[in-house]
C-alpha positions as CSV (number, residue, x, y, z in Angstrom):
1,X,62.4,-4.6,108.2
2,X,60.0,-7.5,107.4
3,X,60.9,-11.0,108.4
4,X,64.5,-10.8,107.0
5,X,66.1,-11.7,110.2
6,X,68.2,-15.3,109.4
7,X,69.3,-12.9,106.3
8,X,70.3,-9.7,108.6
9,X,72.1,-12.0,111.3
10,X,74.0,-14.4,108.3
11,X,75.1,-10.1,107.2
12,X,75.9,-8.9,110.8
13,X,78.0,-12.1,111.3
14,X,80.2,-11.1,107.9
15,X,80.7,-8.1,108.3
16,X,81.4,-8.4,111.9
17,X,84.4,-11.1,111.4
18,X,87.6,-9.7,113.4
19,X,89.5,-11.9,111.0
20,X,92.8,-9.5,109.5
21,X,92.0,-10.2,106.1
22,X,89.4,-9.2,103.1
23,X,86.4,-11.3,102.8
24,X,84.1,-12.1,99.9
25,X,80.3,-12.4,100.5
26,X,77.9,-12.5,97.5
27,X,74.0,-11.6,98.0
28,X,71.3,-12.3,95.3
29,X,67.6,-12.9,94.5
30,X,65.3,-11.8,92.2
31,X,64.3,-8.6,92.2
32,X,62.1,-6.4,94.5
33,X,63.2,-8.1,97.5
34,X,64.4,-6.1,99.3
35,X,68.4,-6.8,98.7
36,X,69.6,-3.0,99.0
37,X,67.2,-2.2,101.8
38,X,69.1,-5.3,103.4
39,X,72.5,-3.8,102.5
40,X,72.2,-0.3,102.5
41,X,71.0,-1.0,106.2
42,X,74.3,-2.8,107.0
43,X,76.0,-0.3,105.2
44,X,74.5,2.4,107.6
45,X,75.1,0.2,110.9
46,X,78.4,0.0,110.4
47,X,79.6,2.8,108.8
48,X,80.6,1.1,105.6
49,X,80.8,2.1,101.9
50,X,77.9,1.5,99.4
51,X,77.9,1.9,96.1
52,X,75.0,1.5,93.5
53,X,76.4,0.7,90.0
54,X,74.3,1.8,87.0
55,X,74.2,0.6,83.6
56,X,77.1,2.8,82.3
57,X,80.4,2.0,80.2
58,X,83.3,1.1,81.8
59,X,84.8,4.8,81.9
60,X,81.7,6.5,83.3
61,X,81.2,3.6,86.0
62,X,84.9,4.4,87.0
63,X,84.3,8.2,87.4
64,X,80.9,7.4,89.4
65,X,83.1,5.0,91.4
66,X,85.7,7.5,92.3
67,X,83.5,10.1,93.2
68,X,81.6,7.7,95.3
69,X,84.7,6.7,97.2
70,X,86.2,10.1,97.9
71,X,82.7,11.5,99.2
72,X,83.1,8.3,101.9
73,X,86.8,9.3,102.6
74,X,85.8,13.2,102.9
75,X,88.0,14.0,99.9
76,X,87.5,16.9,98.0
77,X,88.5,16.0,94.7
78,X,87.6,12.7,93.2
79,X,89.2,9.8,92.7
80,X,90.3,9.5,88.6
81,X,90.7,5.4,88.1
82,X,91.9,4.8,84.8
83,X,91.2,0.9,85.1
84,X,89.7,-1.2,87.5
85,X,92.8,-2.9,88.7
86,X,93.0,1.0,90.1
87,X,90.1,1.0,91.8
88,X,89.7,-2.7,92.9
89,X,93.2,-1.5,95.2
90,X,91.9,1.3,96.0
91,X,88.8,-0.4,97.3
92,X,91.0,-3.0,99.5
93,X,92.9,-0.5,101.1
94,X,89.9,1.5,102.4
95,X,90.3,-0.5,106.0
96,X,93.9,0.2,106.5
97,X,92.9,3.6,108.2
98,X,90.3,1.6,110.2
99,X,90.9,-0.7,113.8
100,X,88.5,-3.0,112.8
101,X,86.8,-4.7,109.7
102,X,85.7,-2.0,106.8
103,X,82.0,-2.9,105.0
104,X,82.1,-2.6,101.7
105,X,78.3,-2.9,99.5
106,X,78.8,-3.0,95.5
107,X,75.0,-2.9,94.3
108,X,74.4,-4.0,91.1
109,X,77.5,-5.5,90.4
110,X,76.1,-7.4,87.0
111,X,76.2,-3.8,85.5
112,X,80.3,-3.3,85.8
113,X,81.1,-6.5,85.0
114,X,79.4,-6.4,82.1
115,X,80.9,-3.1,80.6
116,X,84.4,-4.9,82.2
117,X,84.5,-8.4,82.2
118,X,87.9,-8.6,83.7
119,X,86.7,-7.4,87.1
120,X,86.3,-10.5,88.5
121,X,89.2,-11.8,88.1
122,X,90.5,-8.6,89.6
123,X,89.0,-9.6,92.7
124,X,90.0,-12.7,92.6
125,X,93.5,-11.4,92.8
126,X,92.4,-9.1,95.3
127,X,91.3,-11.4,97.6
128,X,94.2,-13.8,96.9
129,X,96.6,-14.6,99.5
130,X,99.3,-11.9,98.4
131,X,95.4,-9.2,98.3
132,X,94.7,-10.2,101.2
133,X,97.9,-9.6,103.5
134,X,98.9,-6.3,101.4
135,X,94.9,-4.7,102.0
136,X,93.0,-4.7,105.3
137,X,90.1,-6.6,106.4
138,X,87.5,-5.7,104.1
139,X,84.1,-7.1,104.2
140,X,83.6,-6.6,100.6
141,X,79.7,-7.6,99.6
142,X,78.6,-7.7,95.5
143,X,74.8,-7.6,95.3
144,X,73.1,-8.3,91.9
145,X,69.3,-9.4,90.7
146,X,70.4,-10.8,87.2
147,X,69.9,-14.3,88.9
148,X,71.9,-15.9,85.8
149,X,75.4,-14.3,86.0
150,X,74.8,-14.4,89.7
151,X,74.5,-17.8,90.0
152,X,77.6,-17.9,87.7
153,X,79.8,-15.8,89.6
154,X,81.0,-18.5,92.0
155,X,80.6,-21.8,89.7
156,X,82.8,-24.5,87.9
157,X,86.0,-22.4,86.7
158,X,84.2,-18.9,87.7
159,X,87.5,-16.7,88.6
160,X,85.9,-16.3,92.1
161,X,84.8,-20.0,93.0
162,X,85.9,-20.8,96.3
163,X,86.4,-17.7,97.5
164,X,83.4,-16.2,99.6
165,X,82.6,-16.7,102.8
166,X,79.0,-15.9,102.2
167,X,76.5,-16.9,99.8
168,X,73.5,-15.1,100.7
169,X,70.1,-15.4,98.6
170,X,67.1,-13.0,99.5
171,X,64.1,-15.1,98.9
172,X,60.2,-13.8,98.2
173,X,57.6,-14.2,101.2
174,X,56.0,-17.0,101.3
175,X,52.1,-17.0,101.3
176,X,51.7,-16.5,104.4
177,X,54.6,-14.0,105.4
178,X,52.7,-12.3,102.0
179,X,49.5,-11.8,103.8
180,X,51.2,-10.7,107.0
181,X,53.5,-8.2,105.2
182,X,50.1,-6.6,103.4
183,X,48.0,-6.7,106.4
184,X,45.6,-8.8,105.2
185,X,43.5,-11.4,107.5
186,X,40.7,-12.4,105.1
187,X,42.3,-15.5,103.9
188,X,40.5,-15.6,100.6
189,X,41.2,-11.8,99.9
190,X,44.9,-12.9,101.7
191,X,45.3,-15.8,98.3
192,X,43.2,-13.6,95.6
193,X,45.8,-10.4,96.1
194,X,48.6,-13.3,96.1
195,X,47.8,-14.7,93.3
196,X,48.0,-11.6,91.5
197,X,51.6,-10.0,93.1
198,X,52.8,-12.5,94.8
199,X,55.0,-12.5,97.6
200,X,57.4,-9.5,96.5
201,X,57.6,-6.7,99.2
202,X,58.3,-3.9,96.6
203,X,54.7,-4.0,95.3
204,X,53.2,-3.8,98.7
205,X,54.8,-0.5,99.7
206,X,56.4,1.5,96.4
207,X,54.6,0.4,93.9
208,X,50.9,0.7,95.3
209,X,51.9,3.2,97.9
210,X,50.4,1.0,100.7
211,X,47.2,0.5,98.5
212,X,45.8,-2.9,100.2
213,X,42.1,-4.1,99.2
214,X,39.7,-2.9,101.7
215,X,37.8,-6.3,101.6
216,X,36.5,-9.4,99.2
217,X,34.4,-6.6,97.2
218,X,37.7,-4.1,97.2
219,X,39.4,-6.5,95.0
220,X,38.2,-6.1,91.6
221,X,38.5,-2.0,91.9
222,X,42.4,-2.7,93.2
223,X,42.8,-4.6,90.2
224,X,41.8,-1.6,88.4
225,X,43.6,0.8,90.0
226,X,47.0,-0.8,90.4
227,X,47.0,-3.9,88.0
228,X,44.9,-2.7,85.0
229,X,46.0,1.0,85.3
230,X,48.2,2.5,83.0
231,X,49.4,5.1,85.0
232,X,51.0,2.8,87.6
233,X,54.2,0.5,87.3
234,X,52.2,-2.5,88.0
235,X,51.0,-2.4,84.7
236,X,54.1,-2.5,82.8
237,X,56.0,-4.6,85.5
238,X,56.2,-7.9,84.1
239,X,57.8,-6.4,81.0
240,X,60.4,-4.9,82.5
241,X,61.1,-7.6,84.5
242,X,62.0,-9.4,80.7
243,X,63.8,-6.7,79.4
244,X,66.0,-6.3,82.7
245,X,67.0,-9.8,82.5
246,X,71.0,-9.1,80.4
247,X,71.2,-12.7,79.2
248,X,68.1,-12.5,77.3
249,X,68.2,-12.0,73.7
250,X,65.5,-13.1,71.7
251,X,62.8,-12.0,73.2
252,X,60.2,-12.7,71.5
253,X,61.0,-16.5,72.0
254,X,60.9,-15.9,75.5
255,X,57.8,-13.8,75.2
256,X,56.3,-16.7,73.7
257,X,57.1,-19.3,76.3
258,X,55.9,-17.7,79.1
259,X,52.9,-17.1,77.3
260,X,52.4,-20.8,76.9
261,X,53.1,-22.0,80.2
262,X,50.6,-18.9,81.1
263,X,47.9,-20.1,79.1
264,X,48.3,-23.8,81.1
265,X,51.2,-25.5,78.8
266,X,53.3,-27.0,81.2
267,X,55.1,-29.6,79.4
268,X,57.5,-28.8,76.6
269,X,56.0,-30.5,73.9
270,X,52.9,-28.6,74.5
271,X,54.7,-25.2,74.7
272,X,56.2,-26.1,71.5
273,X,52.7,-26.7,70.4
274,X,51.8,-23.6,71.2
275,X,54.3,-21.7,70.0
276,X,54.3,-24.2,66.4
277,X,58.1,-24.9,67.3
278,X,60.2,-27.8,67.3
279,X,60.1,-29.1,71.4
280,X,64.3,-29.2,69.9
281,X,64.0,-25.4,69.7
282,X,63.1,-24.5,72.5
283,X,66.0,-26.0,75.0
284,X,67.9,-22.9,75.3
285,X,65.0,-20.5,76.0
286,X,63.9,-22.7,78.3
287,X,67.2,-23.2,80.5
288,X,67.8,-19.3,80.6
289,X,64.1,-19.0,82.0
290,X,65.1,-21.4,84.6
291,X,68.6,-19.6,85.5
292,X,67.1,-16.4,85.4
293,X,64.2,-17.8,88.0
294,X,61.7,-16.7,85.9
295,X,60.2,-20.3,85.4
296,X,61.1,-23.9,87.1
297,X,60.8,-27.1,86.1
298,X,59.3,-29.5,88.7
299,X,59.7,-33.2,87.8
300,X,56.5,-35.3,87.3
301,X,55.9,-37.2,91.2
302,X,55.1,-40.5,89.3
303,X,57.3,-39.9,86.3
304,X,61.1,-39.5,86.2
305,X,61.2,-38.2,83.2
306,X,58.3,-36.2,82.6
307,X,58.0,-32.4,83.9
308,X,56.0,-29.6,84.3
309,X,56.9,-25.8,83.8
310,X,55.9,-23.2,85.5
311,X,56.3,-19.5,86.2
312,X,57.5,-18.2,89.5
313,X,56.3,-15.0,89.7
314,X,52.1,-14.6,89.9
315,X,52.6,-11.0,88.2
316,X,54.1,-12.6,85.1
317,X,51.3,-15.4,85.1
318,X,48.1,-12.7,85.3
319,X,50.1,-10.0,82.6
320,X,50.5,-13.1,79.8
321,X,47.0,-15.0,80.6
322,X,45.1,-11.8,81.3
323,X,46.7,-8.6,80.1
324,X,49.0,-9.5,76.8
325,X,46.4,-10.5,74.7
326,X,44.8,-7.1,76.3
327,X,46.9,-5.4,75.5
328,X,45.8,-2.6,72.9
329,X,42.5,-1.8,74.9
330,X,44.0,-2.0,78.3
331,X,46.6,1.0,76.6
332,X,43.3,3.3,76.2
333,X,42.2,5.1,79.7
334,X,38.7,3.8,80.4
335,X,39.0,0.3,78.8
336,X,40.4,-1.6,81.9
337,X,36.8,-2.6,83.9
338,X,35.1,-3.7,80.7
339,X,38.7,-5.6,80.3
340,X,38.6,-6.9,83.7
341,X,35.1,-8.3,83.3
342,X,34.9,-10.4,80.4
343,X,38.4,-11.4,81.8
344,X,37.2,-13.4,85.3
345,X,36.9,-16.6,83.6
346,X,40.2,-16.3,82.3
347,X,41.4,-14.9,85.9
348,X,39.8,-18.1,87.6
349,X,41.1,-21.0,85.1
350,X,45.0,-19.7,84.4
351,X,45.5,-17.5,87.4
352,X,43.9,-18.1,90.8
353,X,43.4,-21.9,89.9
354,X,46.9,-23.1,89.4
355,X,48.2,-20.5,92.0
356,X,45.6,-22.4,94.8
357,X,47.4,-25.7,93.5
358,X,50.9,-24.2,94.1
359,X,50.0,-22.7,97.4
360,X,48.5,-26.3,98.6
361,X,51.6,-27.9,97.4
362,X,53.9,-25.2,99.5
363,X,51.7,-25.9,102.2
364,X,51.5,-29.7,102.1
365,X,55.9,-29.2,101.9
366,X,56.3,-26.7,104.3
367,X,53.6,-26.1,107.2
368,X,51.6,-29.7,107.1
369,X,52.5,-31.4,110.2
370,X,53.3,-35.1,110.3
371,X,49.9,-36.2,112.1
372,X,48.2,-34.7,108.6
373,X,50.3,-36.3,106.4
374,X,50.9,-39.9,108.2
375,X,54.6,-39.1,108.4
376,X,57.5,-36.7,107.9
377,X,57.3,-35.4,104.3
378,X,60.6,-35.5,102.3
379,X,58.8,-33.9,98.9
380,X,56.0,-32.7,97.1
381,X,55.1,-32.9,94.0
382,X,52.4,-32.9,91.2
383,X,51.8,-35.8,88.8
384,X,49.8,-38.1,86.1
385,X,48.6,-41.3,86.9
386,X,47.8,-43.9,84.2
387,X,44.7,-45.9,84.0
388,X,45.0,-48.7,81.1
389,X,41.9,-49.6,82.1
390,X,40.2,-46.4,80.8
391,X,42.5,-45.3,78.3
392,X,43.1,-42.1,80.2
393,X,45.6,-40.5,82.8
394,X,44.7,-38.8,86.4
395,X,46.2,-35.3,87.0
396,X,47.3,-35.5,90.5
397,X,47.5,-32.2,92.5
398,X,50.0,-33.0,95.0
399,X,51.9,-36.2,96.3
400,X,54.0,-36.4,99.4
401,X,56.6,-38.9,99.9
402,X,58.3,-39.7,103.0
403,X,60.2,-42.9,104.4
404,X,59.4,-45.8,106.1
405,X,61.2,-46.6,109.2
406,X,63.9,-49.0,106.8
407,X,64.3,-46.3,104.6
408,X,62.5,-46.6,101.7
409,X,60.6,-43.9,100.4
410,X,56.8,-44.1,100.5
411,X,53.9,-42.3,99.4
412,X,52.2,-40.3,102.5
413,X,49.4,-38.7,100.7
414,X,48.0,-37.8,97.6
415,X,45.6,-34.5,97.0
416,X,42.9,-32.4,95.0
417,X,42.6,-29.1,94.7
418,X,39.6,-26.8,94.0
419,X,39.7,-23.3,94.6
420,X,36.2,-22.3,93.8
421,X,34.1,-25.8,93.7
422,X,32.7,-26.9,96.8
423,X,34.7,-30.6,97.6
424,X,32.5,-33.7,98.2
425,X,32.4,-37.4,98.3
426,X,33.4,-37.8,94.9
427,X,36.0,-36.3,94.6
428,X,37.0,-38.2,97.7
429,X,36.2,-41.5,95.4
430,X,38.8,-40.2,92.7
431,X,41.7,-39.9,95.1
432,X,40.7,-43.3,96.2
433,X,40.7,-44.8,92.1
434,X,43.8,-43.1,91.7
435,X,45.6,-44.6,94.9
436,X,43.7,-48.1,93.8
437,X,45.7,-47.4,90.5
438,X,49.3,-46.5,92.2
439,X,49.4,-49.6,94.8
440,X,48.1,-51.6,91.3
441,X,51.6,-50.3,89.3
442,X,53.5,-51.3,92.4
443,X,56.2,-49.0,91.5
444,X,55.6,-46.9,94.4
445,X,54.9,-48.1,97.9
446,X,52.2,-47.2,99.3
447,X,50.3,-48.7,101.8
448,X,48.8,-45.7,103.6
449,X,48.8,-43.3,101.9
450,X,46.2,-40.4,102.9
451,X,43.3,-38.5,100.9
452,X,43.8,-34.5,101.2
453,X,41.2,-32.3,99.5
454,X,42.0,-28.6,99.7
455,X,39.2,-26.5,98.4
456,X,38.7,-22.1,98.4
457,X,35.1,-23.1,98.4
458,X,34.3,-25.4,101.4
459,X,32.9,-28.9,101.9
460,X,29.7,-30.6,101.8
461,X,28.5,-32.3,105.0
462,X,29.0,-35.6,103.9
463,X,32.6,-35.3,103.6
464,X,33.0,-33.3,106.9
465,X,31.2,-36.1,108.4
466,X,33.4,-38.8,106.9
467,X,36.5,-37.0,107.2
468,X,35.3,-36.6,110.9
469,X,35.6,-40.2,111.7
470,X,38.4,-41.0,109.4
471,X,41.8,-39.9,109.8
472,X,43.1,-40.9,106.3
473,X,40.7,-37.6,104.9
474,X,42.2,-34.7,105.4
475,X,40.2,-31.4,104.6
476,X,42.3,-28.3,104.2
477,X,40.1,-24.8,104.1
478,X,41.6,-21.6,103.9
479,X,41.7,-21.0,107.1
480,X,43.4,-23.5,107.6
481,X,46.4,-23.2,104.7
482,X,47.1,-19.8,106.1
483,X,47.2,-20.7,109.8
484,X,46.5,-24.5,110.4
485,X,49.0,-27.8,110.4
């Protein structure tokens, strides 16, 4: 186990309850986290029942079900539920024959209620207060990756709202845990592989078989073995990742979205301008996206009602700006390298690029320490400035606001970002034009606010020389986002 241990302790603590009667706990997160590692391991400590649903009807599911249940009993012969209300009972009772608490894993639980809708409410009578004193004390945990229905399961007038005592979700390693998890101490390597797979465990072990870049000139070849190879799941991952996804129906639309915000449409009127839709049409494509965790929409820093879309998962990001459009030669064995090269401008502008940004902004929210950024952040976020003046807006990187000591919310810092451009004065002289044009507007207080420049590329001696002698320049290397404050 990898750096699941708040998730493993929250598990140990429900399952370990001496409480009398049944409990409810509900696990998600998208998938290849590791959420049935996590629960088949709690299973095993504790000697409790797991069950793995599949995507059956709602008789076969009940026959798997039964057999499942009578192999943990010892039975012989198999249980035969006609109907879930069966087998929910069945299910509660399992702890009678215990002394203490029972753990009970349903994996996949998205997959039965769909073929049986009814089954939560089931539950929800189950675990009732009539369920609770007439079953034992079952720890009962339902585990599912469709993020959307998950999410659903305990909301507004959801049959089971209100009734579990844990609400657990499995998140994706950060950048850092990421490099830790693959082993890899060559920062630069560490946010190239990153930027590619991300911060999902499954592809580091079962889907590369442990298959980690020797070094900076390893990476291309990976690529081609694991990414750009047809014969490994990689390749066809971020399809299937679409097609697992239950409340998506028209997928082409969705198809098409993520290919915009791929190919560096962020806002909606320019995915709709991408796609030649109406920005009306595209509402409810883009709120499944969002409840499916597929894509999130961060609000502009400067802006209220402005904000920027963008895709979650790297894989997804380097399949529709590198590999869709691809597609038909990357299909033919031998095509991938001569692929792979006349992609790297493509790989630097819509995939490391705006993945550096994103990992600058993560850093600035979650590992810069208050000496760096004046204060104690509160949020991050990317932005446009205005400049009348010019006729022209300034995209801002990053902006972190904080409070002052009477409460009002400040801005600590603004930032730049350039993953393979060597940073120097003048881009030190925008930041400034672009604070000069903030404290102008007056709509946001700021009268500190520090200069961050993060760049994959280094710094010219000026600017170390400047920043040297002024605090209010921060410059942020690789080495230090992966293990600097």
């Amino acid at each position: 186990m990898f750096d699941r241990d708040f998730e493993w302790s929250e598990l140990v603590r429900f399952v370990t309850y001496p409480g009398p009667e049944a409990t409810l706990g509900v696990v998600s997160g998208r998938r290849r986290q590791g959420k049935t590692f996590l629960l088949d391991g709690i299973a095993r400590a504790t000697d409790g029942f797991f069950f793995a649903a599949s995507e059956a009807t709602e008789a076969e599911s009940l026959r798997q079900y039964g057999v499942a249940m009578a192999r943990f009993e010892g039975r012989t012969v198999p249980y035969r539920f006609t109907h879930w209300d069966e087998a929910v009972e069945a299910t509660m009772h399992l702890a009678t024959a215990r002394t203490g608490p029972l753990t009970v894993v349903i994996d996949e639980f998205p997959f039965l209620a769909k073929a049986s809708p009814e089954l939560p409410s089931l539950l929800q009578r189950a675990l009732g207060p009539q369920g609770r004193r007439e079953g034992g004390p079952v720890r009962l945990l339902l585990c599912g990756s469709a993020l959307s229905f998950m999410g659903n399961l305990l909301s507004g007038t959801a049959p089971l709202r209100g009734r579990a005592s844990l609400e657990l979700i499995v998140p994706t390693l950060d950048f850092r845990l990421a490099a830790d998890f693959w082993g890899i101490t060559d920062p630069r390597l560490a946010m190239l592989v990153n930027s590619v797979v991300g911060g999902t465990p499954a592809y580091g072990r079962e889907f590369t078989l442990g298959d980690v870049p020797a070094d900076l000139d390893d990476f291309g070849p990976w690529i081609l073995r694991n990414i750009l190879n047809p014969g490994r799941p990689l390749f066809r991952e971020a399809r299937f990742l679409l097609a697992e996804e239950p409340d998506l129906r028209d997928t082409a639309l969705y198809h098409g979205v993520l290919a915009a915000i791929a190919q560096g449409n962020h806002t909606r009127g320019g995915i709709a301008s991408f796609l030649e839709r109406k920005s009306t049409d595209l509402g409810h494509a883009l709120t499944v996206l969002e409840d499916t965790g597929m894509i999130s929409r961060e609000p502009d820093a400067f802006h209220g009602k402005r904000s920027a879309y963008r895709i979650n998962e790297p894989i997804l990001t380097f399949y529709y700006a590198l590999m869709r459009p691809e597609w038909s030669d990357l299909e033919r064995p031998g095509q991938a390298e001569s692929v792979w090269q006349r992609s790297h401008p493509t790989f630097r502008s819509k995939v490391i690029g705006p993945h550096f940004e994103q990992l600058c902004r993560t850093w600035t929210r979650w590992y810069a320490s208050p000496d760096t950024l004046g204060g104690q952040r509160t949020r991050v976020e990317s932005g446009t400035v205005a400049d009348t003046a010019a006729r022209a807006s300034h995209e801002v990187d990053l902006a972190a606001f904080g409070r002052d000591e009477d409460g009002r919310e400040t801005l600590l810092a603004i930032g730049e970002a350039k993953w393979n451009e060597t940073m120097g004065f003048g881009h030190v002289q925008r930041l400034e034009h672009i604070r000069d044009l903030i404290r102008a507007r007056g709509t946001v207080n700021a009268p500190a606010t520090r200069l961050l420049c993060f760049s994959g590329a280094g710094f010219t001696d000026d600017l170390h020389t400047r920043a040297a002698h002024d605090p209010n320049i921060q410059l942020v290397d690789l080495e230090r986002l992966y293990k600097g404050a």
